[in-house]
C-alpha angles and dihedrals in degrees: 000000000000117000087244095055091044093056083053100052087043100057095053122092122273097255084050089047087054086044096060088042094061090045088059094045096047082054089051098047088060088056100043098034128056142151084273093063099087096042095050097047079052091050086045099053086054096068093050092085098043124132125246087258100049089055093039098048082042089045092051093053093044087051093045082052109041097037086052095042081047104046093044111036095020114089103202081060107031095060097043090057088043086061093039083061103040085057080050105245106154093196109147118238097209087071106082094216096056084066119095119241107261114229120205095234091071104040075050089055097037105039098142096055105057093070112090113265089238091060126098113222087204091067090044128074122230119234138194124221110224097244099235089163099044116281125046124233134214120230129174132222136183120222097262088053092056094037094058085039091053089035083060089050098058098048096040106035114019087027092050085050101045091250134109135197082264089068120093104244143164140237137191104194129147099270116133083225080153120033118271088252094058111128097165130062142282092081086158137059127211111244100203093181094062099022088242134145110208107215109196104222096187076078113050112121148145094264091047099041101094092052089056092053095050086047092062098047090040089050086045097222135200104203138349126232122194152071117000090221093042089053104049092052086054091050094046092053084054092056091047088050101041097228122162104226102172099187119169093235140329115225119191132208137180102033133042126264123232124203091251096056080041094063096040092050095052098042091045095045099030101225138083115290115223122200119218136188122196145126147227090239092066093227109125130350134177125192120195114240130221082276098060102256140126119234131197122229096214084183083071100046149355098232122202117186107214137172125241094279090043106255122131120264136222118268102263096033114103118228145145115316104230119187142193103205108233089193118057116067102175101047107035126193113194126192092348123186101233091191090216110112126231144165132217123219121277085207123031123204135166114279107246078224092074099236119127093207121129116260127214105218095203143012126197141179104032097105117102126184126254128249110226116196132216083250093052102257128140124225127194136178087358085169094141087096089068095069128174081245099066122086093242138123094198133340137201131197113225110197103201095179144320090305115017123063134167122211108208114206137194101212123214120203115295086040109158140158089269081072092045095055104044083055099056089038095052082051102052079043096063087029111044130220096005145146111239132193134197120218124193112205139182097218131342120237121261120224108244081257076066102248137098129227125251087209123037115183115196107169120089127256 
């Protein structure tokens, strides 16, 4: 949405705010949802219980299909193999290894050129990723594409839980769905066309807690979706506050989930908590079943482990998750860092849940710190401030204490101090009355999982 468009929604009440929010979803629920859906999440549980054979011989005709498409209609790729050939390598791109590992930085730089040259960006929709590592990137899909993705959802996701997309549900995600200044509720607005509450979680605090916690039983909903951190605060108030929230289950996304949050979450909002991992970019995704365990969609992805050179890696030795995306056609990533860090495991044994899916047996590296602001709220991926406007390779948020943060930021060229203070201004906007530096940076350190935090909190709770 436009920022015009935005100051506009913004400045309507809050039942005309819910209003134009139905009126969105109902819009997305026509893209995402067709006569096909059911059939599809059918066609998707089946697979579930497919043998090694069966994925790899289906996996092999997926790859045969996507790295030719791609090396012949997509021009990121098609050019890369032209110049291959030109210095007179004969390596065959219908053999996975011979691709190079794709970086973000450059999907984030060369967008365009990573949709076939036979789509029409008129009849796709255009996603963000969320910009867990810094800066978000925009990727296209055509309807077919979001209808299997959200095919895949319902079976492996809502299906595993007990739910569907008929269910009322919430959400706390990072969308300014009430402006930023907001100190009375509602910090939420009622989505009729997807039976979604929108739970704003730039604005989850202490003071707004118990609001939250009367939304979700006045909106009588099934299960909750969001944040891990978001969520356990919420869960915690609920525990203060003895209220009996009964939900059917809680399912996080975007940040790993500890056995501590685990326990809060299950005991505040009475149900079983499920772990997810997943990303904007529709190119692998794992969802935990009622054992425990998580387990891969390969008809998401096709996942490598590697280590930092790119090398697999032993079972049992955590490295870099690298995926070949099964889904998108028409923008194709293929062999994408992911930048997010797993292990396989050393010794692999059936799932006591039945499913013969492959299970991931950790994952590392997906959990951010919190901003916690002088009025008690808690921030989380506000990655929003790293636009694809801005002049920057990556970017990190140091909170230094209640008041005082510095933004480090890796500059690209064309880098100013335009960039600098828009920065510093999109900041004190989510933060509040704060002093707000602006650090220029060759490179940002990398955790020893290798990769760095969007958020560093460095002042003591």
């Amino acid at each position: 949405m436009s920022s015009a468009l935005m100051k506009i929604y913004h400045a309507l009440p809050a039942p005309l705010r819910s209003l134009a929010a139905s009126w969105h979803g109902y819009r997305l629920r026509r893209w995402r949802y067709g006569a096909e859906t059911d059939r599809l999440a059918a066609q998707a549980r089946e697979r579930e219980n497919w043998t090694p054979a069966q994925w790899q011989r289906w996996e092999s005709e997926q790859l045969a299909r996507l790295l030719t498409r791609a090396a012949m209609r997509v021009p990121y790729y098609r050019q890369y193999w032209r110049e291959r050939r030109e210095n007179g390598d004969a390596a065959s791109f219908e053999v996975l290894a011979n691709w190079p590992v794709l970086q973000k930085e450059t999907l984030r730089h060369e967008t365009a050129s990573f949709v076939a040259d036979d789509c029409d960006k008129a009849k796709m929709v255009c996603e963000h990723t969320s910009g867990t590592t810094g800066t978000p990137v925009d990727l296209w899909q055509s309807r077919d594409t979001t209808r299997a993705w959200y095919a895949l959802y319902e079976a492996r996701t809502r299906g595993w839980y007990g739910v569907s997309r008929r269910d009322r549900w919430g959400i706390v995600g990072a969308q300014r769905v009430v402006p930023l200044e907001t100190k009375s509720p509602p910090f939420w607005v009622w989505n009729a066309g997807l039976n979604q509450l929108y739970l704003s979680a730039l604005h989850v605090a202490p003071w707004s807690s118990a609001a939250y916690l009367q939304a979700i039983k006045k909106h009588r909903l099934k299960y909750l979706l969001g944040y891990t951190n978001s969520l356990v605060f919420l869960a915690q108030a609920a525990l203060e506050a003895k209220e009996k929230l009964q939900l059917d289950v809680v399912i996080t996304n975007g940040e790993q989930v500890t056995a501590r949050q685990r326990k809060i979450m299950e005991e505040g909002f009475g149900c079983p908590v499920r772990e997810t991992y997943g990303m904007s970019e529709a190119a692998a995704a794992a969802g935990e079943c009622e054992a425990g365990c998580l387990h891969l969609w390969p008809d998401v992805g096709h996942v490598e482990i590697l280590d930092d050179d790119y090398r697999p890696v032993p079972a049992g030795t955590p490295g870099r998750i690298i995926t070949t995306g099964l889904l998108n056609f028409d923008m194709p990533l293929i062999r994408y860092d992911t930048r997010d860090t797993a292990s396989l495991p050393a010794d692999p044994k059936p799932c006591s849940c039945g499913r013969t899916l492959p299970v991931l047996a950790d994952l590392l590296g997906r959990a951010d710190d919190v901003l916690v602001t002088k009025d008690g709220r808690r921030l989380v991926q506000i990655d929003g401030i790293f636009g694809s406007d801005l002049h920057i390779k990556e970017g990190q948020i140091v909170q230094k204490s209640y008041d005082a943060y510095c933004v480090r930021v890796v500059p690209s060229a064309g880098w100013s101090q335009t960039d600098a203070d828009k920065l510093r201004a999109d900041l004190k906007q989510r933060v509040g009355d704060a002093a707000v530096t602006v650090e220029v940076v060759e490179h940002i350190d990398r955790t020893w999982a290798g990769k760095f935090r969007i958020i560093i909190s460095e002042i003591k709770r």
